[in-house]
C-alpha positions in Angstrom: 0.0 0.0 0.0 3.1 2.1 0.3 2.2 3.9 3.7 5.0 2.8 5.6 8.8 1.2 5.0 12.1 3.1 4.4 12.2 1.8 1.1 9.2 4.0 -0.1 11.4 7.2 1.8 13.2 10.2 -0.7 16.8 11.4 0.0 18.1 14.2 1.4 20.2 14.9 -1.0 22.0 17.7 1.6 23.6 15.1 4.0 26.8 14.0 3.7 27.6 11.8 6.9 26.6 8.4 6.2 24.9 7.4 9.3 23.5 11.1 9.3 21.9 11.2 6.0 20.6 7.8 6.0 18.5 8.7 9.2 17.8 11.7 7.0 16.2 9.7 4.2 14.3 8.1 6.6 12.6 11.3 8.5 13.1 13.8 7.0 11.7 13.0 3.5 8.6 11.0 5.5 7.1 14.4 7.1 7.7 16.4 3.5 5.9 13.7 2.2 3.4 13.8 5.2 2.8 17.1 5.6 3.1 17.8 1.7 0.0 15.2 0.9 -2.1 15.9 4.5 -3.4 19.8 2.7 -5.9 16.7 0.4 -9.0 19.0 1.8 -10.5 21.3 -1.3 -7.8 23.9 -0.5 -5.2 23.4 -3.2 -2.2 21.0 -3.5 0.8 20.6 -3.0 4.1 20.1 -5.2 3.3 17.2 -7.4 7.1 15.9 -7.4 7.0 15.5 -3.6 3.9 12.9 -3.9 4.3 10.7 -6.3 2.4 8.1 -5.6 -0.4 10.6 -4.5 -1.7 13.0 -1.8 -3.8 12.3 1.4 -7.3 13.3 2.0 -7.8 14.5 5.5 -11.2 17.0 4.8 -14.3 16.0 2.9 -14.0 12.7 2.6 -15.2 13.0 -1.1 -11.9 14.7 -1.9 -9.5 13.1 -4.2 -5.8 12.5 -3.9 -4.8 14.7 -7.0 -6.7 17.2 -9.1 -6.0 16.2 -12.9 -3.8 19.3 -13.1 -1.5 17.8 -10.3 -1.6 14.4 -11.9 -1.2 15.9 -14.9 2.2 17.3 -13.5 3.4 14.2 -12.3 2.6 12.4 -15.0 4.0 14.6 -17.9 7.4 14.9 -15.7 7.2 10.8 -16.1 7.4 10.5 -19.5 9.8 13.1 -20.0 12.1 11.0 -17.8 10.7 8.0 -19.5 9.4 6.2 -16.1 7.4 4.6 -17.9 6.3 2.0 -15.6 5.8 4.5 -13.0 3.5 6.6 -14.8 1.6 2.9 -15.8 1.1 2.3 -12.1 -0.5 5.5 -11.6 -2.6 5.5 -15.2 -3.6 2.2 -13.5 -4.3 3.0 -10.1 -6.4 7.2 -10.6 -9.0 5.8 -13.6 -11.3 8.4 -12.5 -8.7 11.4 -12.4 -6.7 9.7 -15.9 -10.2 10.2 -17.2 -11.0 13.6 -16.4 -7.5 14.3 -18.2 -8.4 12.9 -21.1 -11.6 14.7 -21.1 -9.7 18.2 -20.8 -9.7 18.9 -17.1 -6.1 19.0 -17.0 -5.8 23.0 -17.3 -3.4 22.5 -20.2 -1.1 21.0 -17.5 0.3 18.5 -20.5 1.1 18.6 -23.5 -0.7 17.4 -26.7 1.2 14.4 -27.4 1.7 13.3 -23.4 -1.8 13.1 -23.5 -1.4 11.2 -26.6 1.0 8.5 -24.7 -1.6 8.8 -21.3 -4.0 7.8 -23.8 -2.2 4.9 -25.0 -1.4 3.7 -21.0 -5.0 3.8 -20.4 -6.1 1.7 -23.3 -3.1 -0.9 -22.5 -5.1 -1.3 -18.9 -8.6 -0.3 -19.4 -9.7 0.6 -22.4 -10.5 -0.9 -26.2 -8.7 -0.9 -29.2 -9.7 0.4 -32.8 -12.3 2.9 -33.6 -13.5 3.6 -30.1 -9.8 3.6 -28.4 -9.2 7.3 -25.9 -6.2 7.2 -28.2 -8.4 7.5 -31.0 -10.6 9.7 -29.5 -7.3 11.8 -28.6 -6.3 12.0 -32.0 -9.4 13.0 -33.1 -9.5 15.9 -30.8 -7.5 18.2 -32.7 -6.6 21.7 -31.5 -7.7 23.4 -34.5 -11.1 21.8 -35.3 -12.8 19.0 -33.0 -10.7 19.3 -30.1 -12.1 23.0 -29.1 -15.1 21.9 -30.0 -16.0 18.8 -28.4 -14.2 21.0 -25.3 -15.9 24.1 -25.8 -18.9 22.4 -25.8 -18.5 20.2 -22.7 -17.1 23.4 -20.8 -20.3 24.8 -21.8 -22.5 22.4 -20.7 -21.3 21.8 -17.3 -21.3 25.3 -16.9 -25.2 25.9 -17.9 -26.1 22.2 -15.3 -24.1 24.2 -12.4 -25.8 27.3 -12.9 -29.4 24.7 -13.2 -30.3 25.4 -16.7 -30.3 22.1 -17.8 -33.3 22.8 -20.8 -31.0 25.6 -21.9 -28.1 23.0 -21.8 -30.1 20.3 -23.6 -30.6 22.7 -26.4 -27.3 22.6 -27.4 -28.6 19.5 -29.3 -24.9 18.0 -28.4 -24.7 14.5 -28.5 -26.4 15.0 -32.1 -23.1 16.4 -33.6 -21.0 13.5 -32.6 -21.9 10.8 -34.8 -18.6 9.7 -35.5 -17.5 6.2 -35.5 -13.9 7.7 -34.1 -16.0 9.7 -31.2 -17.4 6.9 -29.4 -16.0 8.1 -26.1 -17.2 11.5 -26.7 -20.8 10.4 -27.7 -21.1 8.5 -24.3 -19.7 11.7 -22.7 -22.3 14.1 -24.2 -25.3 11.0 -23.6 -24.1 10.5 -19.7 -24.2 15.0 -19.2 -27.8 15.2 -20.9 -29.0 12.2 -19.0 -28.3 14.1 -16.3 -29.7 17.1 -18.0 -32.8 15.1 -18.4 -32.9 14.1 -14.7 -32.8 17.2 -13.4 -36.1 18.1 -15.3 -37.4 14.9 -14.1 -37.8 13.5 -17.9 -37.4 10.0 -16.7 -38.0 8.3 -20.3 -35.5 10.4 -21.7 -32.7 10.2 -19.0 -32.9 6.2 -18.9 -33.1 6.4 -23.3 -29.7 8.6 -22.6 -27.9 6.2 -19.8 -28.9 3.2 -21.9 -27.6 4.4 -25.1 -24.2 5.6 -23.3 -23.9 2.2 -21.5 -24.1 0.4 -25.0 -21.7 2.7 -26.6 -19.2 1.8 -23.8 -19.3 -1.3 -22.0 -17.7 -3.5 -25.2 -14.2 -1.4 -24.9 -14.7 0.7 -21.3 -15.5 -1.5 -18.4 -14.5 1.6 -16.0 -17.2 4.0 -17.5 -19.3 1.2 -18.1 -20.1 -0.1 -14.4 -20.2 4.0 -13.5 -22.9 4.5 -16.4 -25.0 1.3 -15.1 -25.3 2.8 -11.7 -26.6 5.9 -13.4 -28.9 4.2 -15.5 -30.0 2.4 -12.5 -30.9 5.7 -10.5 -33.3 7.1 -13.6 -34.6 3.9 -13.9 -35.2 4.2 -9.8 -37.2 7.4 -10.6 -39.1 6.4 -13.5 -40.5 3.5 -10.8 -39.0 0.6 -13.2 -37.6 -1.0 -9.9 -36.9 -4.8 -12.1 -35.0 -2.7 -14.8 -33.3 -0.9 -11.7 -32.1 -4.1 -9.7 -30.8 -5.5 -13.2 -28.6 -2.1 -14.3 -27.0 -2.1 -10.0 -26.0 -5.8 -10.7 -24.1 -5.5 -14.0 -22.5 -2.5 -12.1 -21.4 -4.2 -9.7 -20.5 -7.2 -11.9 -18.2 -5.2 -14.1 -16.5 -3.1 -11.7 -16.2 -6.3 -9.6 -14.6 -8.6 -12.4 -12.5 -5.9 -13.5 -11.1 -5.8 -9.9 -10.1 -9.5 -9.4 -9.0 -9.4 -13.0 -6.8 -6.1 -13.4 -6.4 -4.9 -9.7 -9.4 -1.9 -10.6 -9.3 0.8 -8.0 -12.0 2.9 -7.7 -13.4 3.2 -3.6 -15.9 6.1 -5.2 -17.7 3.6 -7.4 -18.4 1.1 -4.3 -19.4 3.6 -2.1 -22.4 4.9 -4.3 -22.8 1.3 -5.6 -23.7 0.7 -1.5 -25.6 3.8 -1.0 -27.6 3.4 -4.5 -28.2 -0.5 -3.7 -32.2 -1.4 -3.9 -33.5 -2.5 -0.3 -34.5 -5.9 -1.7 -31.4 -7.0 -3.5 -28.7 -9.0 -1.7 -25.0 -8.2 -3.1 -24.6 -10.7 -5.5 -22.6 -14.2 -4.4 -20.5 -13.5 -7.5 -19.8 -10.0 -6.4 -18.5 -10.7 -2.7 -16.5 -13.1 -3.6 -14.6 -11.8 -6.0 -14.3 -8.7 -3.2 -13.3 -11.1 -0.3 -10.5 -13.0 -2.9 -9.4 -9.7 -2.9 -9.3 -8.8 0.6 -7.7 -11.9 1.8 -4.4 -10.5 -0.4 -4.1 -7.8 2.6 -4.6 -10.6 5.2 -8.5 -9.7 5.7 -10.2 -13.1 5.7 -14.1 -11.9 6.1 -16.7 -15.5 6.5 -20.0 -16.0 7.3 -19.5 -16.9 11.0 -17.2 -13.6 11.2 -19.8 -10.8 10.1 -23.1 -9.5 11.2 -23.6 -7.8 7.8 -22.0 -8.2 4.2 -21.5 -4.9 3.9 -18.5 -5.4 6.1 -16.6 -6.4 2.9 -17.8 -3.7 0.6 -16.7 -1.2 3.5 -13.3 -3.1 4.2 -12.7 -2.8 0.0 -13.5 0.7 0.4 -11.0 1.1 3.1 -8.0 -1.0 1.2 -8.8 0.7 -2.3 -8.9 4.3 -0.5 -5.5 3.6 1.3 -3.7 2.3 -1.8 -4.8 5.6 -3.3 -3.6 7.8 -0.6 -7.2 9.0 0.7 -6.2 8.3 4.2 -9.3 9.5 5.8 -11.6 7.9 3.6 -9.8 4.9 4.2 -10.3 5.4 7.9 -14.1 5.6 7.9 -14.1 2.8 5.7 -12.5 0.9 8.0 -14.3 1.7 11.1 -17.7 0.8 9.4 -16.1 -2.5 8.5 -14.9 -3.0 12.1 -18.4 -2.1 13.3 -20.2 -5.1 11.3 -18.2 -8.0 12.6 -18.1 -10.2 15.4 -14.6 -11.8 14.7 -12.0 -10.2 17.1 -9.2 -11.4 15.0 -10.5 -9.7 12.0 -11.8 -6.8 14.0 -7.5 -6.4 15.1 -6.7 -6.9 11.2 -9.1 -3.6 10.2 -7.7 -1.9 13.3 -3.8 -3.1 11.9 -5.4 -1.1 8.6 -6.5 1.9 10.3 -3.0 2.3 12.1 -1.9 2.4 8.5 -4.2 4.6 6.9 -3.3 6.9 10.1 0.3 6.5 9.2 -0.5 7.6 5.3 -2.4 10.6 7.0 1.0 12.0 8.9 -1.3 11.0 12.4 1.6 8.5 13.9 0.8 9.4 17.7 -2.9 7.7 17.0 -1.2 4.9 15.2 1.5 4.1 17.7 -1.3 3.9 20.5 -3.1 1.3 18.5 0.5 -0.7 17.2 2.0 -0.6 20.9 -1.3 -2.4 21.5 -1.8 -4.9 18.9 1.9 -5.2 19.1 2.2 -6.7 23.1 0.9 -9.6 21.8 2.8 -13.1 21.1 1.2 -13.6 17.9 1.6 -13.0 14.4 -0.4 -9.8 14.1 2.0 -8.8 17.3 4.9 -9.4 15.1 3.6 -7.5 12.3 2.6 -4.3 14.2 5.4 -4.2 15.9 7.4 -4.3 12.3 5.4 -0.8 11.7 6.8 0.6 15.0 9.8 -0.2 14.3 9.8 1.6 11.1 8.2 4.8 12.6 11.3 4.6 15.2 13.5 4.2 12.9 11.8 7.9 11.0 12.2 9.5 14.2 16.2 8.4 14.3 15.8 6.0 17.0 18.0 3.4 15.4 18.4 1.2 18.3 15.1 0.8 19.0 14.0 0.4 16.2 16.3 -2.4 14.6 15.6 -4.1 18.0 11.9 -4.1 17.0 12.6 -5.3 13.6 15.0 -7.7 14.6 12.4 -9.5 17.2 9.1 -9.3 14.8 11.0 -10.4 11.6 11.6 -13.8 12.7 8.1 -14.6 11.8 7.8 -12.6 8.3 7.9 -15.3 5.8 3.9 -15.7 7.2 2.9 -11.9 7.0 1.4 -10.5 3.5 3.8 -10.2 1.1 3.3 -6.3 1.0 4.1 -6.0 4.9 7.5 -8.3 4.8 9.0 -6.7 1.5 8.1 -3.1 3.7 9.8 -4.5 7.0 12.6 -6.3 4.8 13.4 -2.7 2.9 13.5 -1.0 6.8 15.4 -3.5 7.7 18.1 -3.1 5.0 18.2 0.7 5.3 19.1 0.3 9.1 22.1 -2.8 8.9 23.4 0.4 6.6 23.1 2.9 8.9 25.1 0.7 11.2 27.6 0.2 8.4 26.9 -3.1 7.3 26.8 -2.3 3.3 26.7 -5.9 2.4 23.7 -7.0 4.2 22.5 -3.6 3.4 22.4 -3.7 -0.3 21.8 -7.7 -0.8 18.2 -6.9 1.6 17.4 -3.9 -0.8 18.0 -5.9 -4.0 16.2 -8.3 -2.8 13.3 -6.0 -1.7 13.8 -4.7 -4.7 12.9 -8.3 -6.9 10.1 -8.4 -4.8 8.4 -5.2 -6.2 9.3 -6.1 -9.3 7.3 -9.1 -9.0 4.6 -7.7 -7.5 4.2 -5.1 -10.3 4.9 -2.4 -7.7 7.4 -0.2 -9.9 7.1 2.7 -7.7 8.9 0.8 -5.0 11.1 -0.7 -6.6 11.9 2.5 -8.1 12.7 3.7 -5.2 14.7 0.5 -3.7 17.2 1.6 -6.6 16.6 5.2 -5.8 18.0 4.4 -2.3 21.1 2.1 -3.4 22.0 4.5 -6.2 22.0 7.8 -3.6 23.8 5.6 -0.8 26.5 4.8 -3.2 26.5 8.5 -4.5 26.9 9.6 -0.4 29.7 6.9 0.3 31.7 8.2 -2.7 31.6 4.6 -5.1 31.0 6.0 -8.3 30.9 2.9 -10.4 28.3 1.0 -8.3 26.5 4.6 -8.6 26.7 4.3 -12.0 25.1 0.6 -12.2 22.4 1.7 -9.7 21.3 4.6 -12.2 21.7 2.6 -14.8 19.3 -0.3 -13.4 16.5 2.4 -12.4 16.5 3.3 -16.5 16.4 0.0 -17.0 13.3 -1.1 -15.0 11.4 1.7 -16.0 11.9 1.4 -19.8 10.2 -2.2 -19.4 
């Protein structure tokens, strides 16, 4: 989830004592991180180079972790650099905000052809090929004729539904004007904003006849928009009083964005939290549906069973937690959490979502809260004890108390090869960074390269980005230019994969 472990820590590029700037990379660079993501609450953003792998949402818990201008940023400095795997993880883990990009809320924060290659990232993981590709819709949007005009006339839309005028909006006649094979994305676009035109009159026939002609055009090629549109379709259809129609457009939401999930790793905590609040009193989440959600869960060491909930939507809310954290919404992923921890009976399970909340605290820059519930979970002689106390470890070992904390690393490890994968390669990269702050350079580096394999395999290119990041700059610090060299040369490497 990349909320804790030394290997996921920037380097202070301004120390020059070993020991010294190694505890710098591990403090220092955590509360600019910290504080840098924590302003997540509708009040602006911070420097997008300082949060790479996103910001933290500590307001309205609707908030975001980027804007698409701040992902935009990151994103364009990416491929400059040509990180391209980095940029993939982050087209694949903000399909909402990637979206919105491609749409034009960017604020001309990238340029024409890195939208071009976002366009091409998102199709690789969630899109179509052909005729109704975003990279053909990309192309087709052309500065000088289509571009400013499918924009001008979004921008102009929005604006008349924000300022309620949906009839004058719907007289804009707009999806009319994008009959294009090649415009596929942008028919849906302008079908989904008068559908919501429509429902705002309270023109139920012609809000469903919108949704339902968006959902065809999209859920061949665009499973994201797809489950997103059936939930919409399934609200007019809710107002129009076709309740069977209704319970069959929530399902295939829920379906799609559920398939998608156990099949590509989808991450969209937004989508399950209206999919819970929109779901019809009489319909059950599907068996289908759960599973695939538990499957996932059970990958973060949340095993959720009959005899362990009072209520299913324990699982939703616990997805809704994991998905939020991955993405940096701390506080959502809090809330999440505690709802989960509310519905079930299991204490075990109940410490696992309170081991999650001590990380989503962690992601939020709140350690003092987190510590209180670690030192706790952690005095036990189990392997949840073990694990927690791993995290306090690391958080001593941000502070600079190296003792303590390799003594806490060296007395939970023991038990790692049984913890998540996620939480061991974490403890395993803290581990390495503090055998070098003792001077050990050979246990050191072989834990980091190690570490570093494990990302790999995981499909985590962000850490193990960083893994090389930290070898490289140790290297640089210790004056060993050639094994410098190598470690700069390996990060080009992995990202040009």
């Amino acid at each position: 989830m990349g909320v804790c472990g030394c290997s996921l820590f920037k380097v202070d590029p301004d120390k020059s004592n070993k020991s010294d700037f190694l505890k710098g990379t591990i403090s220092n660079s955590t509360n600019r991180d910290r504080s840098s993501s924590s302003s997540d609450s509708g009040t602006g953003s911070s420097e997008p180079s300082v949060r790479l792998a996103g910001g933290v949402s500590l307001g309205d818990t609707d908030n975001l972790a980027f804007t698409p201008a701040d992902l935009s940023l990151v994103l364009a400095e990416m491929i400059t650099e040509k990180k391209w795997n980095s940029a993939r993880y982050l087209v694949r883990l903000y399909p909402d905000i990637v979206t919105r990009i491609l749409m034009g809320d960017d604020g001309d924060s990238i340029s024409r052809q890195q939208i071009i290659d976002v366009a091409k990232l998102f199709d690789e993981q969630w899109g179509g090929d052909g005729q109704g590709s975003w990279l053909t819709f990309v192309q087709a949007m052309k500065p000088e004729d289509q571009a400013n005009a499918f924009a001008q006339s979004r921008n102009s839309f929005l604006k008349l539904l924000e300022r309620d005028e949906p009839a004058q909006a719907l007289g804009l006649h707009w999806s009319h004007s994008l009959e294009d094979p090649s415009l596929v994305i942008a028919r849906a676009e302008a079908l989904r904003l008068e559908g919501v035109a429509h429902m705002m009159m309270e023109h139920d026939r012609e809000s469903r006849d919108s949704f339902a002609q968006a959902m065809s055009l999209l859920k061949t090629n665009h499973p994201y928009q797809a489950s997103n549109m059936a939930l919409l379709l399934g609200e007019s259809q809710r107002h129009a009083g076709a309740l069977e129609e209704w319970k069959s457009s929530w399902e295939s939401a829920v379906d799609i964005q559920s398939w998608w999930l156990a099949q590509r790793g989808l991450q969209d905590p937004a989508f399950w939290k209206q999919a819970a609040f929109l779901r019809p009193a009489s319909v059950p989440w599907p068996d289908t549906v759960i599973g695939r959600l538990e499957n996932a869960l059970r990958d973060e060491n949340l095993d959720f069973g009959s005899s362990q909930t009072t209520d299913i939507e324990a699982v939703v809310w616990a997805t809704i937690g994991i998905q939020s954290l991955k993405r940096h919404e701390s506080q959502n992923a809090i809330l999440a959490f505690k709802k989960s921890e509310a519905l079930v009976s299991s204490r075990s399970l109940k410490e696992e979502l309170q081991m999650q909340q001590a990380l989503a605290m962690i992601d939020g820059g709140q350690q003092g809260p987190a510590s209180a519930i670690l030192l706790r979970l952690g005095s036990q002689s189990s392997l949840l004890g073990d694990r927690a106390k791993a995290i306090l470890a690391s958080l001593k070992l941000q502070n600079g108390g190296l003792a303590q904390g390799m003594n806490l690393l060296q007395s939970a490890i023991k038990t790692s090869g049984q913890w998540p994968t996620s939480e061991r390669l974490r403890a395993e990269a803290d581990y390495g960074l503090a055998y070098l702050m003792l001077g050990r350079e050979e246990k050191g580096i072989a834990l980091l390269n190690q570490v570093h394999a494990g990302f790999v395999q995981q499909n985590r290119y962000d850490h193990a980005s960083q893994c090389l990041a930290n070898i490289a700059t140790y290297y640089e610090k210790t004056d060993q230019p050639a094994q410098h060299r190598s470690a700069v040369a390996r990060m080009k490497e992995l990202e040009s994969n």
